[in-house]
Structures are given as structure tokens and as C-alpha cells.
KOLDOVO-828057 format. One record per atom (N, C-alpha, C, CB): x, y, z. Coordinates in steps of 0.2 Angstrom, whole numbers, plus 5000, padded with zeros to 4 digits. Glycine has a CB too. Layout:
BEGIN
XYZ
...
//
This chain:
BEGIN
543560014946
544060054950
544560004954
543760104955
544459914955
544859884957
545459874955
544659844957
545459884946
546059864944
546359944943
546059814937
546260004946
546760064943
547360034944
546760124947
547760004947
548360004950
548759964945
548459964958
548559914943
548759884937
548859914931
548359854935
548159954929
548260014923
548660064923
547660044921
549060074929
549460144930
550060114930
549260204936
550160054930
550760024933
551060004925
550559944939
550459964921
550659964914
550660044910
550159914910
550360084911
550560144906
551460154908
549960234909
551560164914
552260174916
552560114912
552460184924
552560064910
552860004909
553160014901
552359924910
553859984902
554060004891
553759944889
555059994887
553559964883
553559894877
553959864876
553259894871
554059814874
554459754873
554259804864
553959644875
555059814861
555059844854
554759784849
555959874851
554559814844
554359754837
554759734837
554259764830
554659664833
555359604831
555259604823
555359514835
555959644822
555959664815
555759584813
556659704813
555459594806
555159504802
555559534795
553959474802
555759494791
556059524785
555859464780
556959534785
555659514771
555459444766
555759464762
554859424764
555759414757
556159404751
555559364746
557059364753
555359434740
554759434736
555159424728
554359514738
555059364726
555159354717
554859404713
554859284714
555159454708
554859464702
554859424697
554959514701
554259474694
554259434687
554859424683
553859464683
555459454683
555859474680
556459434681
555959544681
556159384686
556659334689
557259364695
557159314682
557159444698
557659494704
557159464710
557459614703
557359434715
557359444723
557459504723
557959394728
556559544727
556759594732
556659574740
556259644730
557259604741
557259564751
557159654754
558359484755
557059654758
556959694765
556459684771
556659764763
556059754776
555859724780
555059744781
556259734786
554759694782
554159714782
553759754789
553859654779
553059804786
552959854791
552259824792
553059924790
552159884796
551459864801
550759854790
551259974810
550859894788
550559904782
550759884777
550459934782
550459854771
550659814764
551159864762
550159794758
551559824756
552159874753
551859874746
553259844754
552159894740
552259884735
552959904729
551759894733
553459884734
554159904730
554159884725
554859894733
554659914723
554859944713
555359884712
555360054711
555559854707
556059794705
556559834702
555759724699
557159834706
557759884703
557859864694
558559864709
557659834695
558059784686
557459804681
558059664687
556659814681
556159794678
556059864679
555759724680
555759894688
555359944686
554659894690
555359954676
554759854689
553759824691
553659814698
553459734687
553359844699
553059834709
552659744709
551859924711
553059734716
552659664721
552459704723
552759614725
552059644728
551559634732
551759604739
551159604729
552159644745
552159614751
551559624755
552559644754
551559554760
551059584766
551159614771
550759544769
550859634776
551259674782
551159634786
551059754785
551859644791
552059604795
551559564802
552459634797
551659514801
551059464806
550959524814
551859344809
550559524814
550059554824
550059474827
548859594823
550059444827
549759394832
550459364836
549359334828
550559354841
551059354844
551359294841
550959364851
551959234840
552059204840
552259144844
552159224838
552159094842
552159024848
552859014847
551658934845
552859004857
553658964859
553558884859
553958984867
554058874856
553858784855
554458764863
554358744844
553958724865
554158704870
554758664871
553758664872
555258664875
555658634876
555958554878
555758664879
556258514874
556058454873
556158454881
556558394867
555958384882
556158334891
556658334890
555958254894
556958334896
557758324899
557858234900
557758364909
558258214898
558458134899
558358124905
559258114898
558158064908
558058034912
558958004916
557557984909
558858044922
559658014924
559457954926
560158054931
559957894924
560257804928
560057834937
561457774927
559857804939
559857784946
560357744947
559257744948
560757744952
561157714955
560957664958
561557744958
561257594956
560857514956
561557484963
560757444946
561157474966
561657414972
561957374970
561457374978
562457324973
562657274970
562157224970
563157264973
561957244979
561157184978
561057184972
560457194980
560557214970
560157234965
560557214958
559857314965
561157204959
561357184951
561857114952
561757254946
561657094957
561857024958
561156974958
562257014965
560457014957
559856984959
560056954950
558957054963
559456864950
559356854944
558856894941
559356804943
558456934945
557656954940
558356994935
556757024944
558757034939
558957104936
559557084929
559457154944
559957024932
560156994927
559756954921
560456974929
559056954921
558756904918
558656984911
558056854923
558357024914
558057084912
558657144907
557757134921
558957124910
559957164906
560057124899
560857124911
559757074903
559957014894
559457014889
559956904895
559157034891
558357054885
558557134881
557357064891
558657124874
558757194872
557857234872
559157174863
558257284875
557357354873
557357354867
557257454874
556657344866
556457384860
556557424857
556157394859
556757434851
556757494845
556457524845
556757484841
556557614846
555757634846
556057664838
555257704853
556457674834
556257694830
556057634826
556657734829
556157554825
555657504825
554957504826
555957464829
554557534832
554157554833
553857594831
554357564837
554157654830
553757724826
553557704818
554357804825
553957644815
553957634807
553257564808
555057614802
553157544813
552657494813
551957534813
552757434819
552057564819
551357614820
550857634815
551657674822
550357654814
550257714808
550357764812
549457714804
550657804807
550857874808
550257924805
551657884805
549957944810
549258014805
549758064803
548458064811
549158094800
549558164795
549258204802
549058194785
549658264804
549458324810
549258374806
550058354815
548958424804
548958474799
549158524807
548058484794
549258604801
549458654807
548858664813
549658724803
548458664812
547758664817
547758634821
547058644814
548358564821
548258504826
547758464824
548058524833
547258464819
546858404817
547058354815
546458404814
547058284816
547258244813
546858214809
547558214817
547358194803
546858194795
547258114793
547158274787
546758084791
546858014790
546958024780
546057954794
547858004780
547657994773
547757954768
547658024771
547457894772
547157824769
546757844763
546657774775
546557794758
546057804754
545757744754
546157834748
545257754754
544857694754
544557654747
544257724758
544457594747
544357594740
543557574739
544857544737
543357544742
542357544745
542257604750
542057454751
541857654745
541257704752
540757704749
541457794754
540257734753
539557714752
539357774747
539057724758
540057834746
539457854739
539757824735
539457934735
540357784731
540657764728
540057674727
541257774732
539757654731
539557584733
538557624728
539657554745
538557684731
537657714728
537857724719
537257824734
538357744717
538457764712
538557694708
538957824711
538957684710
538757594706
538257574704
538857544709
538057564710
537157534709
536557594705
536657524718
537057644703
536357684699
536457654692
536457784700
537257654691
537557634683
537357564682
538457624681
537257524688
536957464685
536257444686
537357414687
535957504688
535157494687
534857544681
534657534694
535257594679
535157634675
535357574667
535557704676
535857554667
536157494662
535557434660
536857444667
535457404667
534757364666
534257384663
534557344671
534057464665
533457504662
533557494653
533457594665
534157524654
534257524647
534157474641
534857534647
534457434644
534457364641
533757334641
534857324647
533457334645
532757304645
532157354640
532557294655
532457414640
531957464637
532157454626
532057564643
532957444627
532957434622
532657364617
533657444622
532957304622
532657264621
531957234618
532657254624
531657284622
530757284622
530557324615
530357324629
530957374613
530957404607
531057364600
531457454607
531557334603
531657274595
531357224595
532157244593
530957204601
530457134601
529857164597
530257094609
529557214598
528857264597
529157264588
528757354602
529757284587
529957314582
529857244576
530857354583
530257194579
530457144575
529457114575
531157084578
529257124579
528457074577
527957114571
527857064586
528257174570
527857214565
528257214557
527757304569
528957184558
529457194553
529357104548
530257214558
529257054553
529257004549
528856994545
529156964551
527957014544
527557014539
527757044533
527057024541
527957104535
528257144529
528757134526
528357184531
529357104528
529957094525
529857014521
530457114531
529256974524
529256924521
528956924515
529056874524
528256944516
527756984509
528357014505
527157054512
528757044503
529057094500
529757044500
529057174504
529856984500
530456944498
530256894493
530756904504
529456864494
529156834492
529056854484
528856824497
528856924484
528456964477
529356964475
527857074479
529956974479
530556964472
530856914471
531057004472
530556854474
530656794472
530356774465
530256754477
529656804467
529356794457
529456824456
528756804454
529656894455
530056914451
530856914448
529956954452
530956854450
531556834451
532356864453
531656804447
532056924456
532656954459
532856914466
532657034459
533256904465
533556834471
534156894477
534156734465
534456944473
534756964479
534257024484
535457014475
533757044482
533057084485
532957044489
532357104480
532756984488
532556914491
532956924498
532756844486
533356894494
533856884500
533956954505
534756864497
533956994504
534057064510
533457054512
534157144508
532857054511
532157074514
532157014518
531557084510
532156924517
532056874522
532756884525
531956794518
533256894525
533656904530
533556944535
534156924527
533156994534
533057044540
532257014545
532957144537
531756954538
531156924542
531556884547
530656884537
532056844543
532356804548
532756804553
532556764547
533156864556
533256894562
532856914564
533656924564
532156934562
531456954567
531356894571
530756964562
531156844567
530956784569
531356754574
530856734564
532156764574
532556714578
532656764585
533356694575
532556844583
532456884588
531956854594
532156954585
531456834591
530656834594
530556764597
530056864588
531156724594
531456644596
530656594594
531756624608
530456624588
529556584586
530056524583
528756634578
529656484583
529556384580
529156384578
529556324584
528656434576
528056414573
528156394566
527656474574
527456354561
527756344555
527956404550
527256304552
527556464553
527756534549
528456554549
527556594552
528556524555
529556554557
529856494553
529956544569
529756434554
530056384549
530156384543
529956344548
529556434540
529356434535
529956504531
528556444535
530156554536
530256624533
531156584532
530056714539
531256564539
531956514538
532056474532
532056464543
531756444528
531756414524
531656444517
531556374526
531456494517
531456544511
532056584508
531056594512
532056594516
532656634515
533656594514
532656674523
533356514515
533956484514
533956454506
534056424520
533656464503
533356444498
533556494491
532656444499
533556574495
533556624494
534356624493
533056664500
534656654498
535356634497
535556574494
535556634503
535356524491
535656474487
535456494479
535456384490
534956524478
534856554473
535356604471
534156574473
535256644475
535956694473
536856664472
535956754479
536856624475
537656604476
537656554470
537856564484
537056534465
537356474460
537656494457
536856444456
538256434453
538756454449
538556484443
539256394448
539056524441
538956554435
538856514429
539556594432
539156464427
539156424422
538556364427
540056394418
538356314421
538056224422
538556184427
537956184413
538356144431
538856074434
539156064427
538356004437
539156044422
539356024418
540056044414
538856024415
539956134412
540056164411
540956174415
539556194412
540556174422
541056204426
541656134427
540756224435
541456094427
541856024428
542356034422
541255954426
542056044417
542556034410
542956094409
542156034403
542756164411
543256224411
543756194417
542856314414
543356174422
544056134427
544656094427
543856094430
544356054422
544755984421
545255994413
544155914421
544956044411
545256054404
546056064402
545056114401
546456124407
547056114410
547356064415
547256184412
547156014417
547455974421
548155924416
546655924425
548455934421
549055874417
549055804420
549855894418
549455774418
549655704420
549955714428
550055674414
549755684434
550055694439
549755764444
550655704436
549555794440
548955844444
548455824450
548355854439
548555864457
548155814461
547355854464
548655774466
547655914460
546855964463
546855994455
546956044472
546456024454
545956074449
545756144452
545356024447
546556184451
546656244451
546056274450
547056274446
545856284445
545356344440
544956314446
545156334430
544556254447
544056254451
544056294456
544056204453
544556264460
544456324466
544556404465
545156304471
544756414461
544656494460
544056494456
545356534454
543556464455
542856504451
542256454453
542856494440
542556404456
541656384456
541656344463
541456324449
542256354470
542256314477
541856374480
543156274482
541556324481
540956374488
540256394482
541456494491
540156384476
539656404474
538956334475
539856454466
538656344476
538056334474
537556284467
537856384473
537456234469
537156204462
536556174467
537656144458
535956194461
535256144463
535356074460
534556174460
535156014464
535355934460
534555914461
536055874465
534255904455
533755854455
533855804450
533055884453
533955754456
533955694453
534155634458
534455704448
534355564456
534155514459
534755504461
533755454456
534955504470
535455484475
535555394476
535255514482
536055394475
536155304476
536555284484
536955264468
535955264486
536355254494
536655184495
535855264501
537355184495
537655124497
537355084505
538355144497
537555014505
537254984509
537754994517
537154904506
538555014514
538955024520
539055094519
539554994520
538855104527
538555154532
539355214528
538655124544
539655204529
540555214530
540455244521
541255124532
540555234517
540255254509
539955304510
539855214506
540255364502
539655424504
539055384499
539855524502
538655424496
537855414493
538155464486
537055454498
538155414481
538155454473
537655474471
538255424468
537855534467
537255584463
537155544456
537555694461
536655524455
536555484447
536655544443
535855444445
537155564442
537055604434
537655584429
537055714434
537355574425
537755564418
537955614415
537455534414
538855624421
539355664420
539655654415
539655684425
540255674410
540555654408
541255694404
540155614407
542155674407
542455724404
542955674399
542855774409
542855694393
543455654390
543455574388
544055654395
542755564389
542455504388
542555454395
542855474381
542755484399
542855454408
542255484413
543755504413
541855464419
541555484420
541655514426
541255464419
541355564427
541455604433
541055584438
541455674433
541355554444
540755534453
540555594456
541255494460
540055614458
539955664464
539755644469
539655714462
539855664474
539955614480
539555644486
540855594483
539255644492
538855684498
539055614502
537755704496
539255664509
539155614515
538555644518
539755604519
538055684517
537455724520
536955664523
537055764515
536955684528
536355604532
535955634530
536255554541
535555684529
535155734526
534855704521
535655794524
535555694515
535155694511
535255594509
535455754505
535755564512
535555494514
534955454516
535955474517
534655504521
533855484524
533355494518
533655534531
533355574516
532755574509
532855534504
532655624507
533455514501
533555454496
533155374498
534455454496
533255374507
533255294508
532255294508
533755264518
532155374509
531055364508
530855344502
530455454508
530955304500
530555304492
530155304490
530655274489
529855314483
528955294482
529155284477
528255354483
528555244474
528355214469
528455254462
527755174470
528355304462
528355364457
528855394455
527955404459
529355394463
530055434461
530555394463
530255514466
530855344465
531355304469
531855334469
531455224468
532155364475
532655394475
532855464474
532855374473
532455484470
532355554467
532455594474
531455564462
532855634471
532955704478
533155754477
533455694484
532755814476
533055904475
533355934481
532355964473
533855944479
534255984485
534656024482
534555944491
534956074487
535456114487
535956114489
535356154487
536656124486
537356094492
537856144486
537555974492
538456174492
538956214489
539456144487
539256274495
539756174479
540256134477
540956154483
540456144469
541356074486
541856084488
542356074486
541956054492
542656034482
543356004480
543155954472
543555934487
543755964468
543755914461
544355894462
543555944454
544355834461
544955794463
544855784456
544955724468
545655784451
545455744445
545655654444
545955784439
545555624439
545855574438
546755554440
545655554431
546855514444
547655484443
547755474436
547755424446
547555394435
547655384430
547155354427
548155364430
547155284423
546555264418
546155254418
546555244414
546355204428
545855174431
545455214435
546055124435
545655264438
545355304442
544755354439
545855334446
544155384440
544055444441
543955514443
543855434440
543955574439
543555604444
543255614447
543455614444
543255644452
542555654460
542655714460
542855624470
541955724461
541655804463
541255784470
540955854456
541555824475
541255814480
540855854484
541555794483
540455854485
539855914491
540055944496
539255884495
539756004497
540056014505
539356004509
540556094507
539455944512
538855914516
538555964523
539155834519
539055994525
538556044531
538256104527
539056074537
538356114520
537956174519
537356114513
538456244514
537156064513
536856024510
536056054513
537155954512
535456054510
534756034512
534356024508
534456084515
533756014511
533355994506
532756034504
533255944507
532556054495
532156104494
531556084496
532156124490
531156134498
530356134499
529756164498
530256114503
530156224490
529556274490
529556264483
529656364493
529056254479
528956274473
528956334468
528556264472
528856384473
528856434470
529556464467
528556454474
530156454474
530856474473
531056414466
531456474481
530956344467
531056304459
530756324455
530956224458
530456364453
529956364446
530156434446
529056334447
530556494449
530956564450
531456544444
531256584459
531656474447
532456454443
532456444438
532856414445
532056424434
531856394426
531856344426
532256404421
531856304433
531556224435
530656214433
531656204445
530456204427
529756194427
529656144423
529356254426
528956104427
528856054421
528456054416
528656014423
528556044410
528056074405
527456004404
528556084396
527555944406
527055904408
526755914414
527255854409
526155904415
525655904420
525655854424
525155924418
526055784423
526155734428
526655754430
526255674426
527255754428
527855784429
527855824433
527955804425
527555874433
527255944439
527155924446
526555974438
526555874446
526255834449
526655814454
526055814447
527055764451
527455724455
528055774458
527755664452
528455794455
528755874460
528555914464
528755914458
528055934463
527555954469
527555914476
526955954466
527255834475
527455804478
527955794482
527355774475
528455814480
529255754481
529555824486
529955734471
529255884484
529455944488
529055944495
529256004485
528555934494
527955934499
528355884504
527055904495
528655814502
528755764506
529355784509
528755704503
529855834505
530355834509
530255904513
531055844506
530055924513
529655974517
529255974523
529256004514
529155904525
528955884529
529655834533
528255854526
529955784530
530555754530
530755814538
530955764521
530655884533
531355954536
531255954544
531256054532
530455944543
529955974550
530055934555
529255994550
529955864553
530355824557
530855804560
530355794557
531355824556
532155844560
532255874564
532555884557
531755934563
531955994568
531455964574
531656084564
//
């Protein structure tokens, strides 16, 4: 009952009337409908279309008076003292600062309508950004290490097999079988990084393997003479060669002549011959200059190996000959009986055998001491 006087005082009191608020609503039809909105939603009709919006009804909450900026600061009236003083003149001669200089150095935050202030920087390191990283690169490692371990397990159960099964189409002389099955023993082996004599062994089958398959279609012999047949006078390469027989493959048994200067390559003793001229074939392979310089009493010089043909230079002129030359980094030296005697290298003497056998065995050992 303290406040009656108040409550009878406002019943008598007018209201301040509504403040009419007015909107302007797009239809679909592309028509502005504008009027005023009421205490409750509308849904007027689009004179043009026919199709009802959707107004809201007008705002209840009272609205904010935005405060009235400050009033300037009036000049104070300065004495003459005071502007005959030097501080005052010292202070006149110094320009103020720039606040709108100022406001553009500052950072300026974002205000949202709430009054909170929202920073919107972006960061480029946060900690969920810094945890998600480290999952991709622990999960990555997982990966990695689990795959890994799949093909070390894989490759140690794959070599026996793939070698067994290169070996049976060695004797059977299918040399491209060969070659796919030691190819996949010997990324086992290089997988699994063995030096053992097994691993040296599957390596060396397999390279043996691939020189069987890449031999030239025609004899050394053969190919030389299809080569040199079209050459003219003044010719200084042998066309046909290079289109049929550079890059292929020939097995050489026979006796290497090593010159005494270092600088010289080492000749293949075969008794080549085109046109009544003879043809040189030449190796700079310290490879196969070292196994030539082992000699024995049984073979002197004698050395089986395999090397890709590189180049046939023909004769100039009457004095000069032909040169067939090796390509010495694909040069090595054989050391399985089994793949020579695959190739129709067999001895029909039983000395003969013997000493081959031999001569393989040695370079075969020769190989292991390289390595």
C-alpha cells in the first residue's frame, strides 16, 4: 500500500502513442511490398503475383538513444606571460599527433552488436591444429612401419620360392620365366639387404638370366657381316648395327689378350673376319682385365663372360680395321654351369668339361672377392 499514489498517479497518466515502424518486404516476383508494421505478423498479397510474404510484427522492446557525442573542449585564454614563456613556445613548435595516424597503427577489434569484442586475427599454430598433426604423423609412421614389416616377412618366404622355380626354367631353358621369377628373388633379397652366399648367388642367376634372354638374334659373326655388308667407302658408323644388334648381348669364351699399357683396352682373341680384313673387338673392363691377368697352366687367359655389344666402327681404309667394341659397365663374369650348358655351350669331352667347370668355379670366386 506504499506505492498507491504512484499507481493512481500513472493510471491517470497518457501513454506516450506507438511509433509507427514501416518495412519494405521483396517478393518472389521481384514487387517491393512497403507499409506499416503491427503489433502482430502480417502476410500481404503481392499486387503483381498474387503471393503472400511474410512480415514480422513490430519490435516491443523499447529502443536505445545513442548518446550524444562530447562537446569540444573551449581554448583557455593564455596570458601573454604564458606565451612569452619558452616551455610554451618550445611545446607550439612540436606538431600533435595524428590521431587519425594513431587509430590506423593501433589494432582495431571487431565490436559485435552485444558489445563483445571478437579478435579476428587467425592464427596459424593452435593446439588442435599442432594435436592433429601429430596424429597424421604417428598414424603415417604406424603405417609405414606396419607395411614395411609385411614385405620383409613377405619377401623372406618369397625368395626360396621364386628361386627354386627360376632355376627348374633355367633347365628348361626358358630364360624369359627365369628372368621374372629371379627378378622378384632378387628384390627379396635386396629388400632384406642379405650378402649372404645365397643372396649372391640368387643375384648372379638372375644376371646371367637376363643376359641369356637379351642375346643377339643372329652369331657374333653373323651380325658383324649383316653390319658391315652395306657400308661404303667413307662410312664412319654401321647403321644396320645400331638398329639390330647395340645393346644386345653375346656370351665370349675365349682367350683375352692384355696389353702391358695400362691406357690400351684388352683384345678378344677370336678369329673374326670380314672381307678377308680382320675385325678387333676391344673391352676396357678391369673386370675382365684382372681375370685374363689369373692364369693357369691349363687355360692361360681363357675367360667366359658376358658383355652388351656397343659400337662397330668400320674400316677407313686398307690400313685400318674394324672394331667392335664392348660396353664395359654391363661386362661380367660367368659362374654357373648350369645357365652355360642351358645355352648349348657343352663340352662333348670330358677334359674339356673339366676344365670349364674349373675356369667358372675360379671366376666365381674372382666375383666374391670384388664384392
Amino acid at each position: 500500500m506504499a506505492d498507491w499514489l504512484s499507481r493512481a498517479t500513472d493510471a491517470f497518466r497518457k501513454q506516450a502513442p506507438p511509433v509507427s515502424e514501416a518495412y519494405e518486404v521483396g517478393c518472389d516476383c521481384g514487387m517491393r511490398l512497403c507499409g506499416e508494421r503491427t503489433s502482430a505478423a502480417q502476410r500481404p498479397a503481392c499486387p503483381t503475383c498474387g503471393g503472400r510474404v511474410f512480415v514480422l510484427p513490430a519490435n516491443v522492446y523499447p529502443r536505445t538513444v545513442k548518446a550524444a557525442p562530447p562537446l569540444p573542449e573551449r581554448p583557455t585564454k593564455s596570458t601573454k606571460k604564458d606565451r612569452d614563456s619558452p616551455v610554451k613556445r618550445a611545446a607550439s613548435k612540436t606538431p600533435p599527433p595524428s590521431n587519425r595516424q594513431a587509430v590506423s597503427d593501433a589494432p582495431v577489434p571487431s565490436v559485435s552488436e552485444s558489445g563483445i569484442v571478437l579478435d579476428t586475427r587467425t592464427r596459424l599454430i593452435t593446439p588442435v591444429r599442432l594435436i592433429a598433426l601429430a596424429m597424421l604423423v604417428v598414424c603415417g609412421l604406424t603405417g609405414w612401419g606396419l607395411l614395411r614389416r609385411y614385405r620383409i616377412e613377405s619377401a623372406k618366404a618369397i625368395v626360396a620360392k621364386a628361386t627354386e622355380e627360376g632355376i627348374r626354367a633355367i633347365r628348361e631353358g626358358d630364360f624369359d620365366g627365369a628372368t621374372r621369377d629371379l627378378m622378384i628373388a632378387r628384390e627379396a633379397v635386396d629388400l632384406l639387404k642379405r650378402t649372404d652366399a645365397e643372396a649372391q648367388s640368387v643375384r648372379r642367376l638372375c644376371r646371367e638370366a637376363i643376359a641369356a634372354r637379351g642375346l643377339a638374334s643372329d652369331s657374333l659373326l653373323e651380325a658383324i657381316h649383316k653390319s658391315l655388308a652395306d657400308i661404303r667407302p667413307g662410312d664412319k658408323e654401321a647403321k644396320r648395327f645400331d638398329g639390330l644388334y647395340r645393346n644386345a648381348w653375346v656370351l665370349f669364351d675365349a682367350n683375352v689378350i692384355v696389353p702391358d699399357d695400362a691406357a690400351k683396352p684388352s683384345l678378344v682373341d677370336l678369329a673374326i673376319t670380314h672381307a678377308g680384313r680382320p675385325v678387333r673387338i676391344e673391352t676396357r673392363s678391369e673386370l675382365i682385365r684382372r681375370a685374363a691377368q689369373q692364369t693357369s697352366t691349363e687355360s692361360p687367359h681363357r675367360v667366359i663372360f658376358a658383355a652388351k655389344l656397343a659400337r662397330l666402327t668400320p674400316a677407313y681404309d686398307a690400313q685400318t680395321e674394324a672394331v667392335l667394341t664392348l660396353d664395359d659397365d654391363s661386362a661380367f663374369l660367368w659362374g654357373t654351369i648350369e645357365t652355360y650348358a642351358a645355352l648349348g655351350y657343352t663340352e662333348d669331352d670330358a677334359e674339356e668339361l673339366r676344365l670349364t667347370r674349373e675356369l667358372l668355379e675360379r671366376q666365381l670366386e674372382a666375383t666374391r672377392e670384388t664384392k
